[in-house]
C-alpha positions, 0 to 999 in steps of 0.5 A: 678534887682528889689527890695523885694517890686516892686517883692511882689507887682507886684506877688500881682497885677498878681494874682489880690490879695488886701492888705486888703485880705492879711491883714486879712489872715496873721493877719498883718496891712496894714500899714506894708504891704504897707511898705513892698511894699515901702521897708520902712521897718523903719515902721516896728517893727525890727528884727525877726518881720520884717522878719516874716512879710515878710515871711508871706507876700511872702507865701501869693503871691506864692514867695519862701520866702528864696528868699524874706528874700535874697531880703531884706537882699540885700536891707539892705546892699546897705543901709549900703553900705557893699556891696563887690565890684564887682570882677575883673578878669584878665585873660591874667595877671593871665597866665603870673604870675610868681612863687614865694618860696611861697606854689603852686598856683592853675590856672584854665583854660576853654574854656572862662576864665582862673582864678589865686588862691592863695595857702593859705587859709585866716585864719578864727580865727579870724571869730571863736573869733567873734562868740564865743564872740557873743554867750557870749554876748547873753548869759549875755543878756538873764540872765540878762533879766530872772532876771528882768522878775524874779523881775517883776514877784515878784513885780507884787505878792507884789502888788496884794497880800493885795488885796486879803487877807483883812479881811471881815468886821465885823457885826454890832453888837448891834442887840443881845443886843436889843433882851435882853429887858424886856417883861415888857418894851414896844416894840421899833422897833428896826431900822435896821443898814444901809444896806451896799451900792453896793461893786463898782467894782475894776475898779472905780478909785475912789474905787482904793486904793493910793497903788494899781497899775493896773495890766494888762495881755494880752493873745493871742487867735485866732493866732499870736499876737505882742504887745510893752508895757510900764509900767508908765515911765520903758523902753518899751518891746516887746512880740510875743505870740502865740495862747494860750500864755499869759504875766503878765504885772508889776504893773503900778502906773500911767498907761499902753501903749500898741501897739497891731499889731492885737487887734482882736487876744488879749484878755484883763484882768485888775486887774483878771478881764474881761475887753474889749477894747473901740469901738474905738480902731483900730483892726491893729497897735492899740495904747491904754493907761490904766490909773488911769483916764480912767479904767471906759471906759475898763469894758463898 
């Protein structure tokens, strides 16, 4: 039986698709698609991702994708080798069993075969306590994660927050005082205080105050955008948003890592401003970093 990716691939070549075009009409690097075709799905990112990928590439060549996701399912387990062995039927030793005190059992005959069942039913206990302690287990994950979505959020205000109410600096003072001169005493012109330089944008490093982190957000604008980020050294997260959808990223000290599965489909902003990725980041499976060192190189 062929595998996910000889299927995907040979529905592909009949119908005379290339992975390019695929690539541009699921929003999904090539690289991932190629190894979708090479069944290497370590490439991918995982979980849901992965099965979404699949899902939008089997769409794409005509394949029914519950079909697809059975394929890479059936793959999966010949990996980990939890494969039931295949079962064996033994018709003439099936005919011949004997009765026991134990409660009825059911024979099956037809034109072919004839099949011998058990009467009592396995017990399914002890599947209910699995997925009850399934449910309990997720349900501790997700609280645990709106907490610390909670206190990044908290962190993200208290590092933004003396940014925004500094107090304008006062005039100079000094020209109310010359303007109180004697008429008798001749007329100086008074020098004009030193007129205030340029305000250097926020993204200046060398305008950066030392507690001032690097506040990043990324929104999602013309379709499904997946992004894996990792502020300075903390433990990396994944993000999938939807047109429309945005994500507040903690404040950084140092620097932002960011791999973007479509950076097209990404609109940046830097501390609340506009800010544009370099020319030579990659449009699929872009791997950026925004740090204290190349701000500049965003605002260009």
């Amino acid at each position: 039986m062929p595998t996910l990716g000889e299927e995907l691939k040979r529905m592909r070549e009949e119908r005379g698709i290339a992975l390019a075009d695929i690539a541009e009409g699921t929003r999904i690097g090539t690289r991932f698609l190629k190894a979708i075709e090479e069944n290497n799905f370590s490439v991918l990112p995982g979980g849901i991702f992965t099965r979404s990928f699949i899902r939008a590439y089997a769409k794409r060549v005509g394949m029914d994708e519950d079909e697809a996701i059975g394929l890479y399912q059936q793959h999966l387990a010949e990996e980990s080798g939890e494969l039931p062995p295949p079962r064996e039927e033994h018709p003439a030793a099936a005919a011949v069993a004997e009765p026991t005190d134990q409660a009825p059992n059911h024979l099956s005959v037809t034109n072919s075969s004839v099949s011998y069942t058990a009467g009592h039913p396995r017990s399914r206990w002890p599947t209910v306590v699995i997925v009850i302690a399934i449910v309990f287990l997720v349900g501790i994950i997700v609280v645990a994660v709106s907490k610390r979505l909670n206190r990044m959020d908290d962190d993200v205000g208290r590092a933004t927050s003396p940014q925004q109410t500094s107090p304008r600096p006062s005039p100079p003072q000094g020209a109310a005082a010359t303007a109180t001169k004697s008429p008798n005493q001749p007329t100086q012109e008074t020098p004009k205080p030193p007129e205030p330089s340029p305000t250097v944008p926020r993204t200046d490093i060398a305008q950066l105050p030392p507690g001032q982190g690097i506040s990043v957000r990324i929104e999602a604008t013309t379709g499904d955008s997946w992004v894996k980020y990792q502020v300075d050294q903390e433990k990396a997260g994944i993000v999938l948003l939807k047109p429309g959808e945005g994500k507040d990223l903690p404040a950084a000290r140092e620097q932002v890592k960011l791999n973007l599965g479509n950076r097209k489909t990404i609109k940046l902003k830097i501390n609340n401003k506009e800010a544009t990725f370099p020319s030579t980041t990659p449009n699929f499976a872009a791997q950026v970093i925004i740090s204290r060192e190349n701000l500049q190189t965003y605002f260009q």
